[in-house]
C-alpha positions as CSV (number, residue, x, y, z in Angstrom):
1,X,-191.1,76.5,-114.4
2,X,-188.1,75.6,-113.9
3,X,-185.7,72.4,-115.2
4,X,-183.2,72.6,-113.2
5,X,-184.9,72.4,-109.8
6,X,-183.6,71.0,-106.6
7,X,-185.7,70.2,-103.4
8,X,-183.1,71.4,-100.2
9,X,-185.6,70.6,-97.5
10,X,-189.2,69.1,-96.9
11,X,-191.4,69.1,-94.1
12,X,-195.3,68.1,-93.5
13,X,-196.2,71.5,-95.1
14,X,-193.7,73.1,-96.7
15,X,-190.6,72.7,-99.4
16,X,-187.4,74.5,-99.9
17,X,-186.3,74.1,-103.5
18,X,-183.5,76.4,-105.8
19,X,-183.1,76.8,-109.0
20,X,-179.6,76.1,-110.8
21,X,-181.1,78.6,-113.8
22,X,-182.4,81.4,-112.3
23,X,-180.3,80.8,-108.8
24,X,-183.8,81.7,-107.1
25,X,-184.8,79.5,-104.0
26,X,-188.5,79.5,-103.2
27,X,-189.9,78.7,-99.8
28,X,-193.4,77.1,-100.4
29,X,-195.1,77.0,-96.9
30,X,-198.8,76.3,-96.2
31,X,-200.1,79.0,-98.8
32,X,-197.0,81.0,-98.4
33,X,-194.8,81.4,-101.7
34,X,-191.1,83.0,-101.1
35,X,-188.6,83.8,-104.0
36,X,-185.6,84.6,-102.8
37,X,-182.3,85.4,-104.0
38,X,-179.0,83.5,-102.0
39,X,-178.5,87.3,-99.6
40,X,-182.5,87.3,-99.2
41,X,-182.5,83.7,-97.9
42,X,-179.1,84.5,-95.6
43,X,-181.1,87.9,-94.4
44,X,-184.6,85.7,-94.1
45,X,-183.3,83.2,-92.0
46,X,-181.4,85.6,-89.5
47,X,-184.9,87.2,-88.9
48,X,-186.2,84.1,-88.4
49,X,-183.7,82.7,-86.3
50,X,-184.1,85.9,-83.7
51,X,-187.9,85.9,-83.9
52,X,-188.9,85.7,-79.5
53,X,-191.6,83.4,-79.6
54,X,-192.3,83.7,-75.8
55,X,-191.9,87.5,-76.4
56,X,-195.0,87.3,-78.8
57,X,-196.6,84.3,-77.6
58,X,-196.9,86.5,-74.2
59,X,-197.9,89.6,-75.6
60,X,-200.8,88.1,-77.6
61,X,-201.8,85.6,-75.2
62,X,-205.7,87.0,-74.4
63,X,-205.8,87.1,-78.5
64,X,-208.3,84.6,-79.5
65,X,-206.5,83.4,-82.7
66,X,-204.3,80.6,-82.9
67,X,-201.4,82.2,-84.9
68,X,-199.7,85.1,-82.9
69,X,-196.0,85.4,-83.7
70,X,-196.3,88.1,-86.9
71,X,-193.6,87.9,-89.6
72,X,-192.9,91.3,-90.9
73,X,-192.7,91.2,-94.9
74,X,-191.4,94.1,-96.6
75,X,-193.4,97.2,-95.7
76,X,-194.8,97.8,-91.9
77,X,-198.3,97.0,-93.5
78,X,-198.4,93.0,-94.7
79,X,-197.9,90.8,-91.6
80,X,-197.8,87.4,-91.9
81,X,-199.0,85.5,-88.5
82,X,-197.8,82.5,-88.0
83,X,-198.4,79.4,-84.5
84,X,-195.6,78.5,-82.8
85,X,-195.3,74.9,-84.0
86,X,-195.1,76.5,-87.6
87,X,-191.9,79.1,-86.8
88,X,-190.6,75.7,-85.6
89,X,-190.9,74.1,-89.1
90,X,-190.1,76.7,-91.2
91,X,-187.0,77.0,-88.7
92,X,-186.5,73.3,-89.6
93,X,-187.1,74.3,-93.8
94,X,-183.9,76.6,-93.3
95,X,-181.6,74.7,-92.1
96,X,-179.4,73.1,-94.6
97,X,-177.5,70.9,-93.3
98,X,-177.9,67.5,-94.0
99,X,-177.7,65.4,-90.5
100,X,-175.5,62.7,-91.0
101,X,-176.9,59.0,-90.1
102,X,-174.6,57.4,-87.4
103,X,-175.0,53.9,-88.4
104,X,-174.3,51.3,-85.5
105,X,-171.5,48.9,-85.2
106,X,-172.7,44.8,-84.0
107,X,-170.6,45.7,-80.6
108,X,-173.3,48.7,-80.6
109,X,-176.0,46.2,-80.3
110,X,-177.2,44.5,-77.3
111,X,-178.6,41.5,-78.1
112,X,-178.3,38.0,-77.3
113,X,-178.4,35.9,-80.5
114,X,-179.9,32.3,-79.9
115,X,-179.7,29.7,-82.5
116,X,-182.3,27.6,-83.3
């Protein structure tokens, strides 16, 4: 286990967390488990990122289960198959950056303040 862990990203059903000790991350998703070094993460995300949904979401469209886009892992012969809504959120799990909150200025707000 490690001390020194850091959560990057979290979403309904998954976590992206690294570890300052043994500069792994790990992608937790559903009952997915990842360990990845920083290049694996870099090279995972890319695949991810150029994944055609429609592409597979077409070809597999008389296939009666829900998940069809396939995730290839290492050799040719483990596939993981994953819905469309969950390449969206594992999508989201990637990305790092950390959306900045515009906060509002009183001239931003419409609103008509009446005294009591």
């Amino acid at each position: 286990m490690c001390k020194s862990l850091k959560i990057l990203s979290q979403t309904k059903n998954g976590m992206l967390t690294f570890c300052n000790s043994s500069k792994l991350f790990q992608l937790v998703f559903n009952n997915l488990c990842f360990e990845l070094y920083e290049w694996e993460l870099e090279a995972f995300k890319s695949y991810i990122a150029q994944l055609d949904v429609s592409y597979w979401e077409k070809e597999f469209k008389n296939w009666i289960h829900e998940r069809k886009i396939p995730i290839s892992v290492g050799e040719k012969h483990f596939i993981i198959l994953v819905s469309k809504s969950e390449i969206h959120e594992i999508k989201r799990l990637l990305t790092l950056q950390l959306n900045q909150v515009e906060l509002l200025s009183y001239s931003d707000i419409n609103y008509r303040f009446i005294e009591n």
